[in-house]
C-alpha positions, 0 to 999 in steps of 0.5 A: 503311144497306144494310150494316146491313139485311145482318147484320140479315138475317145475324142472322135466319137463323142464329137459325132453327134454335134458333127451331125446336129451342125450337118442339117440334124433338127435340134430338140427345142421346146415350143413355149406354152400360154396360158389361156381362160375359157368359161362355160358363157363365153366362147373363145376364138384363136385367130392364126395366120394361115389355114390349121392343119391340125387340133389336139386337145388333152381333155375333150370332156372339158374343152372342145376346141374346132376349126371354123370351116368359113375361116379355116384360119380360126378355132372355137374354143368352148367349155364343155363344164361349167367350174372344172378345176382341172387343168389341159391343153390345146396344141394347134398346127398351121399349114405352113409347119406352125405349132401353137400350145396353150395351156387352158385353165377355167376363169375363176368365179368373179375374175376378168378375162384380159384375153377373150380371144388370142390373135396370132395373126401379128395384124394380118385382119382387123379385129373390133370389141364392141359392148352391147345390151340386149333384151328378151323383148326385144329382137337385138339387130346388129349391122356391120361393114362387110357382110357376114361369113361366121357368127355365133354367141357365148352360150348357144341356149340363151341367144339364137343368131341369124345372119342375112348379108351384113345384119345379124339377128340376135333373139335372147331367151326369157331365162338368158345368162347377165352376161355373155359374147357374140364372136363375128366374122366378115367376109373380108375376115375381120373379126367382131368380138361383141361382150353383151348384157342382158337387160332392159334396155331400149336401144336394139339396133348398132351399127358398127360402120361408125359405132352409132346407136338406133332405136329402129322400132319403137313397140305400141304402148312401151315406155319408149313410145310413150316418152317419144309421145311426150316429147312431140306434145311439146312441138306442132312441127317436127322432122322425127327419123327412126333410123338411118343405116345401110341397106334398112328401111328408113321411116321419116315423119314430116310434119308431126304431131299429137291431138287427142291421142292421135299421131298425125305426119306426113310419111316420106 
């Protein structure tokens, strides 16, 4: 009998701790991790629900990672060295109790990134990738739907923004990286991820409300103006427009024609 009273009591005490996890106790459960890519030209965007709380970062020498303060929602992601074969991590904690892990790893020499930035927001704000080519002779200008609450490139020595309501202002240095992005984000909190290349290319001027391209300026004595010069030989009437887009200065030429090395039009 006694011996029976003992595996009762047995029983009863290797049960309490699932009584108590049944009872409100919080289970141990681990968070699942992803695997994400950084490179020291690129800057890379985690784009969450709601506000964050929190960022934890195992390595800073590698990585920085910060909170966007005109979207809180947002945290940059860059390299902090160029090529590092160590591998670290990122945990970020939202307002509302969210925990998000990433295991961050540096994008091999030649490979390509599927995942440039990360949404987590399940489609809260729209977000755009565009692809454009930029100069260091000339100042890139790109114009977007809403006015311009965040902007900043890849890599910070080779391109200097500037942003003025919806028009962003993008200078490229002599010595600019081939390839790098731009990371944008309106007033509304959509997102604009722009891949650029540098090169010498004459359009300078996107408008992203419909994705078309102008060549807003043409330089005196460029490749550019001479192949619109000869196009005009060909014609004694024209209507010739530089450009229409939103809020910017359109220049309309009526009229025009060349004679002797002059441009002759009526402006409108």
């Amino acid at each position: 009998m006694k011996k029976y009273i003992y595996l009762l009591f047995y029983c009863l005490v290797c049960s309490l701790p699932l009584f108590a996890q049944e009872n409100g106790t919080p289970r141990q459960q681990a968070i699942s991790q992803k695997d994400i890519f950084i490179s020291f030209d690129c800057v890379k965007h985690l784009v969450f629900p709601v506000q964050v709380s929190d960022i934890a970062i195992g390595e800073q020498e590698l990585v920085m990672a910060s909170r966007v303060e005109e979207a809180p929602h947002i945290v940059r992601l860059s390299a902090q060295a160029e090529g590092f074969t160590e591998e670290t991590n990122l945990t970020v904690v939202c307002i509302d109790g969210s925990v998000y892990t990433y295991h961050i790893r540096y994008l091999p020499e030649g490979g390509t990134d599927s995942h440039p930035n990360i949404y987590e927001d399940n489609g809260k704000w729209q977000h755009h990738d565009y692809q454009a080519e930029v100069s260091d002779l000339h100042l890139a200008e790109f114009f977007f739907p809403e006015d311009i609450a965040y902007g900043t490139p890849g890599n910070e020595v080779s391109f200097t923004l500037a942003a003025y309501n919806n028009q962003l202002k993008v200078s490229t240095a002599k010595d600019a990286v081939a390839y790098s992005n731009l990371f944008v984000v309106d007033k509304v909190m959509n997102t604009y991820h722009i891949t650029i290349k540098r090169g010498n290319t004459s359009v300078f001027t996107y408008n992203f409300d419909d994705q078309r391209k102008y060549t807003a300026h043409v330089d005196v004595n460029s490749e550019e103006m001479e192949r619109c010069i000869q196009e005009l030989r060909t014609k004694k009437r024209n209507i010739y427009s530089l450009g229409v887009i939103e809020n910017k200065f359109e220049l309309s030429m009526a009229n025009l024609y060349v004679h002797e090395g002059f441009m002759f039009s009526s402006l409108t």
